[in-house]
KEMAR-212857 format. One line per 8 residues: for each residue x, y, z of C-alpha. Coordinates in Angstrom, 3 decimals. Example, Ala and Ser with C-alpha at 12.3 -4.5 7.8 and 13.67 -1.06 7.14 Angstrom:
BEGIN
12.300/-4.500/7.800  13.670/-1.060/7.140
//
This chain:
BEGIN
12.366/-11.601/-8.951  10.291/-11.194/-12.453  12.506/-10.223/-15.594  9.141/-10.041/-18.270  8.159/-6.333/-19.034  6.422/-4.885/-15.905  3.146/-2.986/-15.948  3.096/0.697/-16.361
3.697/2.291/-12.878  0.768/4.877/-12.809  -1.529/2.575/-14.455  -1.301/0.179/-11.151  -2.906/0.526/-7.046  -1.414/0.601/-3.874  -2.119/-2.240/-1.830  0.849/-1.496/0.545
3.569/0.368/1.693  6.452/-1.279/3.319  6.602/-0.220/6.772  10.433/-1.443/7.771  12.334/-4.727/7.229  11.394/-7.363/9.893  14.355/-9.884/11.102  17.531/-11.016/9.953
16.130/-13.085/7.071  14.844/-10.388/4.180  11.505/-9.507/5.621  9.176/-6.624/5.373  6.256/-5.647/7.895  3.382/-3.612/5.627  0.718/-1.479/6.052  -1.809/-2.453/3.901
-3.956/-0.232/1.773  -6.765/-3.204/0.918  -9.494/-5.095/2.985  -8.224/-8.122/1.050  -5.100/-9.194/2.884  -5.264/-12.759/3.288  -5.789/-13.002/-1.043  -3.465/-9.955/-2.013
-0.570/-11.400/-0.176  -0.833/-14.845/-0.128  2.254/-16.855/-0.957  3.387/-17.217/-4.539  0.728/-13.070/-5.391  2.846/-10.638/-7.025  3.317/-7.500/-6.188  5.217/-5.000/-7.698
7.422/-1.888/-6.630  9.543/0.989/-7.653  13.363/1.090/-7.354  15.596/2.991/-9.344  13.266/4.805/-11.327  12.201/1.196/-12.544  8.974/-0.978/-12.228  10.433/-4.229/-10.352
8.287/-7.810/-9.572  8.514/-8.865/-6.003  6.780/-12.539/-5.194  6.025/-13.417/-1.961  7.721/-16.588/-0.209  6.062/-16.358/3.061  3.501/-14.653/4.608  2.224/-14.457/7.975
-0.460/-11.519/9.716  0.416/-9.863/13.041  -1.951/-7.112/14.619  -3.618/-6.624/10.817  -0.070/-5.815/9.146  1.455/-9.099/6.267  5.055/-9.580/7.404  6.037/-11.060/3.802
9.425/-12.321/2.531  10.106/-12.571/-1.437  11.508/-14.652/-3.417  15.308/-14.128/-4.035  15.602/-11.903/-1.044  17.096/-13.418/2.127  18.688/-10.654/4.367  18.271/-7.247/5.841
20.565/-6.092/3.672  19.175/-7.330/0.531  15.516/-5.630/1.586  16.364/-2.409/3.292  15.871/-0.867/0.104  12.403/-1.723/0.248  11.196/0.387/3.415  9.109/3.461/2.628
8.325/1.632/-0.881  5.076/1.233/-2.155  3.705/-2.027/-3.126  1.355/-2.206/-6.147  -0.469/-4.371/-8.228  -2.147/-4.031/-11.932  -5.741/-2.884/-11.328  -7.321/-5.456/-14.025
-6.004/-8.100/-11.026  -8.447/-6.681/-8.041  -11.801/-8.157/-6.873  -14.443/-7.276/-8.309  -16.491/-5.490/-5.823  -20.661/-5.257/-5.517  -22.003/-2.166/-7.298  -22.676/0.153/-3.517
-18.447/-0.768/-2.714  -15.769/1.190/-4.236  -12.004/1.088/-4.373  -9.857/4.603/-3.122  -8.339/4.333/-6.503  -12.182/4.817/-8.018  -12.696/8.059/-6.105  -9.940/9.918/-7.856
-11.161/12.414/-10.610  -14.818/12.520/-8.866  -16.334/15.887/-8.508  -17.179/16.638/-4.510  -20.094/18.976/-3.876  -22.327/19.878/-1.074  -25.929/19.021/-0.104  -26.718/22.413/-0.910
-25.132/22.231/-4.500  -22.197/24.030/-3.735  -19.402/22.574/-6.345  -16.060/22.146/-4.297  -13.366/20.189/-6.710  -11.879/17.388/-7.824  -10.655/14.308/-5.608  -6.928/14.306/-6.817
-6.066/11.327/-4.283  -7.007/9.265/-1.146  -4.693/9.515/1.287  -4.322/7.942/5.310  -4.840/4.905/6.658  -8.088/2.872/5.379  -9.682/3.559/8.846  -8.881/7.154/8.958
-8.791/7.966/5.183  -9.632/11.519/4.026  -10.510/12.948/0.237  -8.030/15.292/-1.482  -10.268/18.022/-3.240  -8.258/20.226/-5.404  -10.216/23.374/-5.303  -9.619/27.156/-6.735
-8.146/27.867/-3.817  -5.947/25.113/-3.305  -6.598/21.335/-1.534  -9.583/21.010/0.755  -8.919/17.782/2.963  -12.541/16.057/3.722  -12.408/13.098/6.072  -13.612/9.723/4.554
-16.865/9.081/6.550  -20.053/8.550/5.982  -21.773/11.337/8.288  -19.844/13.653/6.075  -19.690/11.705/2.666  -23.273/11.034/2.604  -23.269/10.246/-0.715  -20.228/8.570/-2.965
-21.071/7.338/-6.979  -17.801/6.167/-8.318  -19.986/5.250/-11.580  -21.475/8.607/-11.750  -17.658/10.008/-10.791  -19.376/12.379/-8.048  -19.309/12.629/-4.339  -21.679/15.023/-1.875
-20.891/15.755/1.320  -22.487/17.506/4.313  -19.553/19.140/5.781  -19.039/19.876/9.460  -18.822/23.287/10.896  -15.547/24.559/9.362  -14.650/21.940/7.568  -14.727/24.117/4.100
-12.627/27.281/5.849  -9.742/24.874/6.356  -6.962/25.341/4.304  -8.086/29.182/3.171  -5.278/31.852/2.835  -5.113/33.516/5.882  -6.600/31.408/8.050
//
């Protein structure tokens, strides 16, 4: 486990939430929030969590894929007991570290603070976060009347500029009534 000062919490990405510990010998199954699996948790990557209120250093021992999910074990951690603590946890990492991705790719973490409008103009919000599953991942828009939720595709986000910070959609038949009081 890492004793130098850890990054700043809000300044990092997700790359994983711990799902549940796996086995008897300090393992954790995740559900990973990157297309980069293989490189983000290799043996020996750090990743870091939350515990206590405090920024904590996790790196991984092992590391095996099953069905698309890491099963990883840490260094210094050994038994269920010692990594129970960890389920529900988020798993992060400082975003200076990712990838660099081609100019037409983005990264969820880009799309937060972009303005979402229509193809007709119509100015809808903010994105305030990305939340789901990477294949099932939908836009929070904070609007004036409260948080639209717009599904991450591309037959409704027909057009995403992280650069530009703005997103237009064409949005389904009543896609922008959801979430309206009294509906």
């Amino acid at each position: 486990m890492r004793t130098e000062v850890p990054p700043d919490w809000e300044a990092m990405v997700v790359v994983g939430r711990v799902a549940r510990p796996h086995g008897i010998r300090g393992q954790v199954i995740v559900n990973p929030e990157t297309d980069f699996v293989e490189e983000r948790f290799r043996a020996g990557a750090e990743v870091f969590t939350l515990r206590h209120g405090a920024v904590m250093g996790l790196t991984v021992n092992t590391v095996r894929v099953h069905r698309g999910r890491p099963i990883l074990g840490f260094h210094g951690i050994d038994s269920i007991e010692a990594v129970g603590w960890l389920a529900g946890g988020e798993l992060r990492v400082p975003a200076d570290t990712l990838q660099r991705l081609p100019a037409d790719q983005f990264y969820r973490h880009d799309l937060v603070g972009c303005r979402v409008t229509t193809t007709s103009g119509r100015d809808l919000g903010t994105v305030s976060a990305v939340q789901g599953p990477l294949k099932g991942s939908y836009l929070v828009v904070q609007r004036a009347r409260g948080e639209l939720l717009v599904p991450l595709a591309a037959e409704i986000c027909v057009v995403i500029d992280a650069r530009e910070r703005r997103i237009v959609i064409e949005p389904p038949d009543g896609l922008l009534e959801l979430n309206e009081p009294g509906k």
